[in-house]
C-alpha positions as CSV (number, residue, x, y, z in Angstrom):
1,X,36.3,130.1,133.3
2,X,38.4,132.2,136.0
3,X,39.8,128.8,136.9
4,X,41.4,128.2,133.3
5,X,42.7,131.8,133.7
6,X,44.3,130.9,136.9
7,X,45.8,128.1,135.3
8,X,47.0,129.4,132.7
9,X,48.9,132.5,134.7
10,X,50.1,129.8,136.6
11,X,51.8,127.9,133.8
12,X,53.3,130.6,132.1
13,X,55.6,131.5,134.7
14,X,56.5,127.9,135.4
15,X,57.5,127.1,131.8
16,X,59.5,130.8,132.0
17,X,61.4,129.4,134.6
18,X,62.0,126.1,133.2
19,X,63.3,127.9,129.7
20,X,65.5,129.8,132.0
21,X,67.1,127.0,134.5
22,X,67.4,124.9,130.7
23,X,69.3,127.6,129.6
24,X,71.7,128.5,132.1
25,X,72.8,124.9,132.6
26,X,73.1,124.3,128.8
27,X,74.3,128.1,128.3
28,X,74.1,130.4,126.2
29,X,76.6,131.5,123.2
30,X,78.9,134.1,122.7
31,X,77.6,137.4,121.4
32,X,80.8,139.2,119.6
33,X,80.8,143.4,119.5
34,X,82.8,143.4,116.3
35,X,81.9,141.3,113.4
36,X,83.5,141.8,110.1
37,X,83.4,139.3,107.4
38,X,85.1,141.0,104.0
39,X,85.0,139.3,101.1
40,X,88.0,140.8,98.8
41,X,87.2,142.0,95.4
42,X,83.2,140.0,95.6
43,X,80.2,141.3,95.3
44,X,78.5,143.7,98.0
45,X,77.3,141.2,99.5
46,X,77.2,137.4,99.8
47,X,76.8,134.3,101.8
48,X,78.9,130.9,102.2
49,X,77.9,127.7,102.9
50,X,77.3,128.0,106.5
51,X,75.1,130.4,105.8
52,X,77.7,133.9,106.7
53,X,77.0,137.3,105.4
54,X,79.8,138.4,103.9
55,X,80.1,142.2,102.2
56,X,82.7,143.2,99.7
57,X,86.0,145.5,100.2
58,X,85.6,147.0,96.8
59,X,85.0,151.0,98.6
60,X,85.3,149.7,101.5
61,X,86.5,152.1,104.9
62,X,88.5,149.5,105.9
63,X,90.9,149.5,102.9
64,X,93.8,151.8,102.2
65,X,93.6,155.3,100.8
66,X,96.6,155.3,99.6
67,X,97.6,151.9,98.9
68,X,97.8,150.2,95.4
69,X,95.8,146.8,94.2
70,X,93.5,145.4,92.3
71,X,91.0,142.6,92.0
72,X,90.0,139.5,90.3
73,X,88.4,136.1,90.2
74,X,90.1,133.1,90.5
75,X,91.2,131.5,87.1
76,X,89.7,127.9,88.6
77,X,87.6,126.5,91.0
78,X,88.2,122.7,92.8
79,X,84.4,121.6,93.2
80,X,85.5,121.3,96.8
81,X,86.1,124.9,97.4
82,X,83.3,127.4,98.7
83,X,82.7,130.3,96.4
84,X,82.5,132.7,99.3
85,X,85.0,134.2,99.8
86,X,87.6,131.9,97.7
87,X,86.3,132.9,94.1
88,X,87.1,136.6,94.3
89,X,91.1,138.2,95.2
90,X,92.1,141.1,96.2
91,X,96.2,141.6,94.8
92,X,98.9,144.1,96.4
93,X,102.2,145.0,94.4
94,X,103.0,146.9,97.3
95,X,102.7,147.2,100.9
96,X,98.8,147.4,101.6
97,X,97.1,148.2,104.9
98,X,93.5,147.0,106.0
99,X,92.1,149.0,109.3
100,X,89.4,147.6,111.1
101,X,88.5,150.0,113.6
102,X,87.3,147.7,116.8
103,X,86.8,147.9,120.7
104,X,89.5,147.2,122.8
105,X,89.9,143.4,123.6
106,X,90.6,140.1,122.2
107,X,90.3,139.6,118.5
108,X,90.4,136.5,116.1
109,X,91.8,137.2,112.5
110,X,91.3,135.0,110.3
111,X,92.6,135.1,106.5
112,X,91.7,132.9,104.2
113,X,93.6,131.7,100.6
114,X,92.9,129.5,97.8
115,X,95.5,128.7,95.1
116,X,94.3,129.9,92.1
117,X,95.6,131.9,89.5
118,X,94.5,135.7,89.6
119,X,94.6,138.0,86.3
120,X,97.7,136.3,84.8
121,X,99.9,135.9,87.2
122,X,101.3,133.0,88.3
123,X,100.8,131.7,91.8
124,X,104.0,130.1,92.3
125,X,105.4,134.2,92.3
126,X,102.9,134.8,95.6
127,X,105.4,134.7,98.6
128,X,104.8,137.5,101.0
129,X,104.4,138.5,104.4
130,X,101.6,139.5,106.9
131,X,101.7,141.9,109.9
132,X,98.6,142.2,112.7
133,X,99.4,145.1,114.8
134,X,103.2,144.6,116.3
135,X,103.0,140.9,115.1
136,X,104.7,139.0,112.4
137,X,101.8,136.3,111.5
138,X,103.8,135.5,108.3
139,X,107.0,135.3,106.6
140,X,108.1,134.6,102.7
141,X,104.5,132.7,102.7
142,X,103.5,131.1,99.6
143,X,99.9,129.5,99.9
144,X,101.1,127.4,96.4
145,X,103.3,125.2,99.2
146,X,101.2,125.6,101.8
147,X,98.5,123.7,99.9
148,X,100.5,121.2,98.6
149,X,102.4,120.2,101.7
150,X,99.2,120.1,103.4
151,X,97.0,118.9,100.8
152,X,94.7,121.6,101.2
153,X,92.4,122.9,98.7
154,X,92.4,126.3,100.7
155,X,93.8,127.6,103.9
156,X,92.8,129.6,106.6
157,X,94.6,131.3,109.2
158,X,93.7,132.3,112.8
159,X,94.8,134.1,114.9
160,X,94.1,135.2,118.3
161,X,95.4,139.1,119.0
162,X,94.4,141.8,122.1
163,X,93.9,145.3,120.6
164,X,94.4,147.8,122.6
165,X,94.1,151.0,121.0
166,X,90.3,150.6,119.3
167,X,92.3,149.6,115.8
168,X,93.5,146.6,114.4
169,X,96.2,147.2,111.2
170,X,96.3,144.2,108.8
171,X,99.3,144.9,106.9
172,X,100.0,142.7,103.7
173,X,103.4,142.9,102.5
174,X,105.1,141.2,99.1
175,X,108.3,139.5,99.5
176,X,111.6,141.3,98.7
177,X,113.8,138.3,97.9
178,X,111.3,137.5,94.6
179,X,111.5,140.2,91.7
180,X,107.9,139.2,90.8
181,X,106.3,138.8,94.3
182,X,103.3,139.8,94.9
183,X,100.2,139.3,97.7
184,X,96.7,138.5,97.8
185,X,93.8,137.9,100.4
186,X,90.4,136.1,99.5
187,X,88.7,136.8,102.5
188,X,89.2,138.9,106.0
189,X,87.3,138.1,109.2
190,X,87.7,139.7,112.5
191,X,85.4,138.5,115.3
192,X,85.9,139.4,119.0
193,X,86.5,136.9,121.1
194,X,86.4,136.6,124.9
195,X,89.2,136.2,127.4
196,X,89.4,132.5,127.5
197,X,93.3,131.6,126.3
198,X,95.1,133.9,128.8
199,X,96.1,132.8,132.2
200,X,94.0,134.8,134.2
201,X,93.3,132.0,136.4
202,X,96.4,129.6,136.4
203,X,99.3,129.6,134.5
204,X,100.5,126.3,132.8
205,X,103.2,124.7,133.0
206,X,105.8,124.2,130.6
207,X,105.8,120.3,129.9
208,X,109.3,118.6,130.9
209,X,110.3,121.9,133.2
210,X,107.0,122.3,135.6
211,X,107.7,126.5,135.0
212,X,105.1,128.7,134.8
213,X,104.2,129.8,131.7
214,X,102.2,133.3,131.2
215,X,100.0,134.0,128.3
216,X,99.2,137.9,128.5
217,X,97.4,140.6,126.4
218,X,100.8,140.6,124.9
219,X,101.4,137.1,123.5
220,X,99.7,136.3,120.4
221,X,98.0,133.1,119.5
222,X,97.7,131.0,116.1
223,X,95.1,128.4,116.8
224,X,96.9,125.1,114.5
225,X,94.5,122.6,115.6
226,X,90.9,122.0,117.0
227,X,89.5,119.0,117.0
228,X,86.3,117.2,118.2
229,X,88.0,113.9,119.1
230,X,85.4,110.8,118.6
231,X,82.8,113.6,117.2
232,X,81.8,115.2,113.8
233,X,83.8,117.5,112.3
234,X,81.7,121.1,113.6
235,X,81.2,124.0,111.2
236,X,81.6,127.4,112.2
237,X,77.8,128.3,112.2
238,X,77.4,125.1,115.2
239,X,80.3,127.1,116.7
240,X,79.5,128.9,120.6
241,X,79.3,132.4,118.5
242,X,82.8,132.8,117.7
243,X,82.5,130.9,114.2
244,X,85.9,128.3,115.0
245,X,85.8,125.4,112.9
246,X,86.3,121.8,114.8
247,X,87.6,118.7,112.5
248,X,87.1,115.2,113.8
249,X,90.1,113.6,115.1
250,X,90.4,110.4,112.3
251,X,93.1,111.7,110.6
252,X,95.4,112.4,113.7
253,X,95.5,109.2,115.1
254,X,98.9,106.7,115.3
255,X,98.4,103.6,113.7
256,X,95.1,101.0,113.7
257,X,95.2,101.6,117.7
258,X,91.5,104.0,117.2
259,X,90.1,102.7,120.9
260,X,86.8,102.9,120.7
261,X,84.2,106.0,120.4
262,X,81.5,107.0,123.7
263,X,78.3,108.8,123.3
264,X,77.4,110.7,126.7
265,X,74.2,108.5,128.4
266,X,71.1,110.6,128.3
267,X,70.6,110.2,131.4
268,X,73.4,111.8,132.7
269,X,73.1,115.9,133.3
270,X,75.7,118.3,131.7
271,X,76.3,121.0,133.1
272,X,78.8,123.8,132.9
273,X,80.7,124.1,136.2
274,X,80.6,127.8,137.7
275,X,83.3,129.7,136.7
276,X,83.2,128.0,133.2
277,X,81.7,129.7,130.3
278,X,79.2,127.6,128.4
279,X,81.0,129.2,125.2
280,X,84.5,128.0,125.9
281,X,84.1,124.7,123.3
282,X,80.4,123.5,121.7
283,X,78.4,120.9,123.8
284,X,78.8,118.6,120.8
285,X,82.6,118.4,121.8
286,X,81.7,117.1,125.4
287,X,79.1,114.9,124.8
288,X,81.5,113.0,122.7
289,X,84.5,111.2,123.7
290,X,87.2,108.7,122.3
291,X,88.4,106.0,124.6
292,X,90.7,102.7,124.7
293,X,87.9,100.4,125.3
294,X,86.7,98.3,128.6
295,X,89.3,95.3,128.1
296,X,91.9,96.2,130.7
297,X,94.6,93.5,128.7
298,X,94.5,95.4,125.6
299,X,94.5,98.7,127.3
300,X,98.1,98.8,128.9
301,X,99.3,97.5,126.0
302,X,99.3,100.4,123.9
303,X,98.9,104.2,123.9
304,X,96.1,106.0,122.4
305,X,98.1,108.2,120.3
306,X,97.2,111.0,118.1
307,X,100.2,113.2,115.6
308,X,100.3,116.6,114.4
309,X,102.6,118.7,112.9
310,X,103.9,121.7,114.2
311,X,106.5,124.5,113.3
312,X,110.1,123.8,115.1
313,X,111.1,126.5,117.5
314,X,108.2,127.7,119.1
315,X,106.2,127.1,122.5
316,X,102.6,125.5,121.8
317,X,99.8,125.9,124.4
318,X,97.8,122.4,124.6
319,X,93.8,122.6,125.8
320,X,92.7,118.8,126.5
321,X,88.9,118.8,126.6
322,X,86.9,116.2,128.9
323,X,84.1,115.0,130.4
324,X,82.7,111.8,131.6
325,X,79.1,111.7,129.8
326,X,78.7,107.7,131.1
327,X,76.5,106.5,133.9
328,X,79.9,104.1,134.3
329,X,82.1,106.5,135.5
330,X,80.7,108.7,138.5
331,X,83.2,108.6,140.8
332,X,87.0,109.4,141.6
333,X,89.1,106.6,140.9
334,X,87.4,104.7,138.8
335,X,88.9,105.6,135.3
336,X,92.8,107.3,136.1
337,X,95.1,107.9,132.9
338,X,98.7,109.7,132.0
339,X,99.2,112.2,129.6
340,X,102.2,112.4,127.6
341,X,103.2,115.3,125.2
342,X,106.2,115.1,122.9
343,X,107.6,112.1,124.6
344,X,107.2,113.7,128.0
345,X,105.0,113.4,131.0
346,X,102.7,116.4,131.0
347,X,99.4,114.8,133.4
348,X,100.2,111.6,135.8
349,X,97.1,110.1,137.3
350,X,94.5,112.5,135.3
351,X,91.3,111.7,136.9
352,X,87.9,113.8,134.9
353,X,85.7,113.1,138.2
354,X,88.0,114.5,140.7
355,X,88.4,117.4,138.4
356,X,84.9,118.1,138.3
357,X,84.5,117.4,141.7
358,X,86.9,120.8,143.0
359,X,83.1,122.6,141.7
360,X,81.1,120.9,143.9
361,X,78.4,120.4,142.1
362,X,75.9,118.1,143.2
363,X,76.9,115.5,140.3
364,X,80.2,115.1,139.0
365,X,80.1,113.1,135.2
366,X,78.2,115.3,132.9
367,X,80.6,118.6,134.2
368,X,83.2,119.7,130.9
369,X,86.5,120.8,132.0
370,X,89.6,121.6,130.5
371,X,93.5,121.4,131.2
372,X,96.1,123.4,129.8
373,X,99.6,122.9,129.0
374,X,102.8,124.4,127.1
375,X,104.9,122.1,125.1
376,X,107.8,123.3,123.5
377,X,109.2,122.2,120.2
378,X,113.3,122.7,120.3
379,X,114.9,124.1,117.0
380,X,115.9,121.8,114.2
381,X,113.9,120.8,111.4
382,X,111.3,123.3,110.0
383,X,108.7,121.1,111.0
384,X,108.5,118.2,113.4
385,X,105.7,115.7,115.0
386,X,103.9,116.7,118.3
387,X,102.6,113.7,119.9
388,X,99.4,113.3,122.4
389,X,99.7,110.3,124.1
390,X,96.9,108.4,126.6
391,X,97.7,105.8,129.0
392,X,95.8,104.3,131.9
393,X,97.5,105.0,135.3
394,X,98.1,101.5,137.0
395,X,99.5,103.3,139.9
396,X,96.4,104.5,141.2
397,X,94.9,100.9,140.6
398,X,91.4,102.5,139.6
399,X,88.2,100.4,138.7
400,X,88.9,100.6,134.8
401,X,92.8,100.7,132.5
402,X,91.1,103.2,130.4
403,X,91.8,106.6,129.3
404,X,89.6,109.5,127.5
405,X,89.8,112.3,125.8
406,X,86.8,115.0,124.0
407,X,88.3,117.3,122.4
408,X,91.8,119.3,121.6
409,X,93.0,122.7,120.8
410,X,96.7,123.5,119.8
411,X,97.9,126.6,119.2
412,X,101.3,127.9,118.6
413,X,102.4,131.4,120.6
414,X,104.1,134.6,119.5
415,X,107.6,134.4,120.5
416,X,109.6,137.2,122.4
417,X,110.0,139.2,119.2
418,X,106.4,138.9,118.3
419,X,106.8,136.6,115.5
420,X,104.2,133.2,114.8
421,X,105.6,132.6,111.3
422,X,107.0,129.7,110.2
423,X,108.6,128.0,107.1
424,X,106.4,126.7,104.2
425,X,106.1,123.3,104.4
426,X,108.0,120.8,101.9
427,X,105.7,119.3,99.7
428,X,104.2,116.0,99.3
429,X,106.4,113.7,97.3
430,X,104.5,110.4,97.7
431,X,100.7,111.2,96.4
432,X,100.8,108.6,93.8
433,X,101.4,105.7,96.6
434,X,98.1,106.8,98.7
435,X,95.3,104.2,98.6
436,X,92.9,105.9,96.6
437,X,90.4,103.8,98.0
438,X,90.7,104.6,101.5
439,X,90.9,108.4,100.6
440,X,87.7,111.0,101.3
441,X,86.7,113.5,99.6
442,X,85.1,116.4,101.6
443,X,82.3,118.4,100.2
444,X,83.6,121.8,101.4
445,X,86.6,121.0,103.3
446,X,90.6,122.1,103.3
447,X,92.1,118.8,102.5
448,X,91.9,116.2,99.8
449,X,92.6,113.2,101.4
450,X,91.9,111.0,104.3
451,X,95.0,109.9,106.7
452,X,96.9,106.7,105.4
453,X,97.5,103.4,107.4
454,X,101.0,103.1,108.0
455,X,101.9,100.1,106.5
456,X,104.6,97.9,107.7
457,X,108.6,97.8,106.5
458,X,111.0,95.2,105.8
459,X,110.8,91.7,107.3
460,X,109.7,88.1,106.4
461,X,108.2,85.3,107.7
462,X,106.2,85.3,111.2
463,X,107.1,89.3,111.1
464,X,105.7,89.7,107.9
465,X,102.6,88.2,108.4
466,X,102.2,89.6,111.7
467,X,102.2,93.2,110.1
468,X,100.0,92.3,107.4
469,X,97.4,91.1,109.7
470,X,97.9,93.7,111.8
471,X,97.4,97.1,109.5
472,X,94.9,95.0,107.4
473,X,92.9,95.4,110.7
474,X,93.4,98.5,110.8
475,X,92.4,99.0,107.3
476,X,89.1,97.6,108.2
477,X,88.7,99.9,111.3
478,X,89.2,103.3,109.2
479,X,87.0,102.1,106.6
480,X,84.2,101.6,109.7
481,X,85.0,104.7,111.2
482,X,85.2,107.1,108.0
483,X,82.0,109.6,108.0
484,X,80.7,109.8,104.7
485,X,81.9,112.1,102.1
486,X,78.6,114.0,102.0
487,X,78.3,114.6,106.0
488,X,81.5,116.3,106.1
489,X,81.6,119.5,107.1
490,X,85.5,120.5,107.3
491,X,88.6,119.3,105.8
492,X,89.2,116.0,105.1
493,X,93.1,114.5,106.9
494,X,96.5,114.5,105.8
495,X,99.2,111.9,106.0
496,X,101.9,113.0,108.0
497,X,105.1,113.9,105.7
498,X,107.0,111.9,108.2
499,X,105.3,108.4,107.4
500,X,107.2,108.8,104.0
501,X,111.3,108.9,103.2
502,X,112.5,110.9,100.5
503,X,112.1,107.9,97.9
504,X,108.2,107.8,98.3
505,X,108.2,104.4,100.4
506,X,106.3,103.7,103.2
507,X,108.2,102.8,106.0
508,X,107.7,102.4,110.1
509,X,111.2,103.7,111.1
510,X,113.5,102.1,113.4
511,X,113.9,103.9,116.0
512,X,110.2,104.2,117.0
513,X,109.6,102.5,120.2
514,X,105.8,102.6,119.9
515,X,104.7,103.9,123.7
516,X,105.2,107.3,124.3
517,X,107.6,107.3,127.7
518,X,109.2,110.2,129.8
519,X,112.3,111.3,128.4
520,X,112.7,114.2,130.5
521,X,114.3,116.5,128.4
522,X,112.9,119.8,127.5
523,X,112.1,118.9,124.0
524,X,110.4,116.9,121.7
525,X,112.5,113.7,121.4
526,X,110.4,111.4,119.5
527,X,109.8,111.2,115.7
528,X,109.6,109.2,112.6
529,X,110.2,109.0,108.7
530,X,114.2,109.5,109.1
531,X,114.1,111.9,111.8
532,X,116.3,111.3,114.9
533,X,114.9,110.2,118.8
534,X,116.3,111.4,121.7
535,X,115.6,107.8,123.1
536,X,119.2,105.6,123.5
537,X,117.4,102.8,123.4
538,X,115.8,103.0,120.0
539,X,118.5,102.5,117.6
540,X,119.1,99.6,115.8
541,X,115.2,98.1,116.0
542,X,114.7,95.4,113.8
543,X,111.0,95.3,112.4
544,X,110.4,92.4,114.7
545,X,111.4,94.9,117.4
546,X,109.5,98.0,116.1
547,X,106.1,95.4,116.6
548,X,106.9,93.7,119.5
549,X,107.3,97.3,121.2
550,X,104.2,98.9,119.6
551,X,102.1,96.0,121.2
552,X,103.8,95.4,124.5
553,X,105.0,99.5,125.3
554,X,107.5,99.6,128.0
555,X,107.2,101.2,131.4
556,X,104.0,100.5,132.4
């Protein structure tokens, strides 16, 4: 009997230890000090999908005591939108002032809007502007365009903000250039955050320029994208314990050229590398991957391309995500890429081993890192077409032509007067010409459809059938690769505006070179739908000439 006892003392401090050695190599998640999730003119309290406890503003100490509004529910409801905290409105005639009284540190705001009607008034007269401490986060914003242009059923904002003085002022402000403007809020969340954006260990470098860049408790952030790229879209619940919503990357990507997926081996070890928080992105982002495949002859013949679109005139810090989860790829030099951002050359010869190798760690695939880099996008056109571009690096003459990628976060950053706002978008002209059949309807997401194959232009003959045959493959590639409507846990994609000209048709511009090469200029140079390249050797492409370069890319 004493025996068993011994035993058993025995044991129990063994599996302790084995909890705790699981633990701190998987790690653990954020734990935030402030945690305020209001929903405007609900109920006093209620929960969203995700399973969020959200408490009403109605007497709340956060509101103004001497501002003016009122409250109501939302005239509609799109099946696809939650009812927490989109049913329910808070309105402002007048200048109105939330205070959320907070410790000192990093913050994320997030607001969230659904385009409804609220007690009468018509939506298409809400246009006004948002404050968050000393920053402009919006301008003349109207969530009516914001939701068509995107085709969004609701939007959320976030925003990433350092409070310094223990308060953070939310000021909502109706527009001045509308005689019947006014402003609304469904829903308020402030969550703190830790210090994981700044550049407290390395400054990037501004792409195209190789200056530092500093991001500092005075810059603030606006995250635009996250995505899980060859994962699940991740709610905010599966989040580290910041509650950030990651969409899968489907929708993003250029053209029929998907690569191919990779699940991380089970047999290889993640770990988090020291000096890396185990909250800085969700394991689910790592242990998934997108890739251009293991044939070398189609792999430096094309890029690995994804689009998104981003206000004009701002700086935009870029966080690539990787890690090589394969029993494959163990050591340095074995699978070496580029990356290119907005036509430039941001990464030459990115190698994920060697990366992981600086930690000197005993293994070196199953260790997440990140890189960071500014891109900026030059004045023009309200909005305009970042691309991320992958392709393998034959200059280093590695083992495989093959490139990766886990994840991506973009986010634009507060320029020297404080401001993040931007123009509304234009709105979507050509709805009626989207394949209904290859659209996806998301069960609670921001988005009504899935992206659009770009189909191919003018032409005849061999051309003609060549881009038939080609987008009809991809066709067949999106259908394989679209998650099913009732998985999904975030918004369904978007077609890029600039896939479309003003007439509705579908057309693969001209002066689209397909491969993504260094211009070295300081700006994004490289677009489509009838907007201009920087390229000189792009005008004047003939469709025959548009597919002959998107199969064979130049310069490699």
């Amino acid at each position: 009997m004493m025996r068993n006892k011994d035993r058993y003392f025995v044991c129990v401090p063994m599996f302790v230890c084995l909890v705790l050695a699981i633990e701190l190599v998987l790690g653990q998640d954020f734990k935030p000090t402030d945690k305020i999730l209001l929903n405007c003119g609900g109920p006093a309290v209620s929960t969203d999908p995700d399973g969020r406890e959200w408490t009403t503003d109605n007497g709340s100490k956060f509101g103004s005591k001497t501002g003016k509004s009122t409250t109501s529910q939302a005239a509609t409801q799109d099946p696809a939108v939650p009812q927490v905290p989109f049913m329910t409105a808070r309105i402002f005639q007048s200048p109105y002032t939330y205070s959320f009284p907070v410790a000192s540190g990093w913050k994320f705001l997030r607001l969230y809007f659904y385009s409804a009607s609220y007690s009468g008034l018509n939506i298409s007269d809400a246009r006004f502007g948002v404050t968050a401490q000393s920053y402009t986060v919006l301008r003349n914003f109207s969530v009516l365009e914001t939701s068509l242009g995107l085709n969004y059923e609701y939007i959320v904002k976030e925003y990433s903000i350092h409070v310094d003085e223990g308060t953070l002022n939310v000021t909502f402000t109706p527009s001045t250039s509308a005689s019947k403007a006014y402003a609304f809020v469904n829903g308020i969340e402030v969550v703190s955050m830790p210090d994981i954006y700044t550049s407290t260990d390395a400054s990037p470098l501004t792409v195209g320029t190789n200056t530092v860049f500093t991001i500092d408790n005075t810059t603030a952030l606006e995250n635009v994208y996250r995505v899980n790229v060859g994962g699940n879209d991740i709610s905010p619940s599966h989040d580290t314990g910041m509650f950030r919503s990651w969409t899968d990357d489907v929708r993003y990507i250029f053209g029929a050229a998907f690569g191919v997926t990779e699940t991380a081996d089970p047999e290889v070890k993640f770990e988090y590398p020291p000096g890396t928080p185990s909250y800085i992105a969700p394991k689910d982002v790592y242990l998934t991957a997108r890739s251009m495949g293991p044939n070398a002859n189609i792999s430096l013949n094309f890029n690995l391309t994804w689009i998104f679109s981003v206000d004009s005139g701002f700086s935009y810090l870029v966080r690539l995500h990787f890690c090589e989860g394969t029993t494959t790829i163990s050591k340095i030099n074995q699978r070496v890429f580029d990356i290119y951002l907005g036509n430039q050359t941001a990464q030459d010869g990115a190698d994920v081993i060697a990366w992981a190798e600086n930690f000197n760690l005993p293994h070196s695939n199953g260790v997440p890192v990140h890189q960071d880099y500014v891109v900026y996008a030059p004045s023009g056109s309200p909005q305009q077409d970042l691309w991320l571009a992958l392709h393998p690096d034959t200059a280093s003459k590695s083992n495989y032509y093959d490139a990766i990628l886990n994840g991506v976060e973009i986010f634009k950053i507060s320029d020297s007067k404080g401001n993040l706002a931007g123009t509304n978008p234009p709105p979507l002209l050509v709805q009626d010409l989207i394949d209904v059949s290859l659209a996806r309807k998301s069960s609670h997401g921001k988005s009504k459809s899935h992206t659009g194959i770009i189909a191919g232009g003018v032409g005849g003959g061999v051309v003609l059938l060549l881009l038939i045959g080609l987008f009809a493959f991809g066709t067949s590639r999106r259908r394989r690769n679209g998650k099913d409507s009732s998985t999904s846990e975030g918004p369904s994609g978007w077609l890029p505006l600039s896939l479309y000209d003003s007439k509705g048709k579908k057309e693969l511009d001209a002066g689209y070179d397909g491969n993504v090469t260094d211009s070295k200029s300081s700006g994004m140079s490289m677009s489509i739908g009838g907007r201009s390249l920087a390229s000189e050797d792009s005008d004047g492409l003939t469709p025959s000439a548009v597919f002959s370069q998107i199969m064979n890319p130049k310069g490699r």
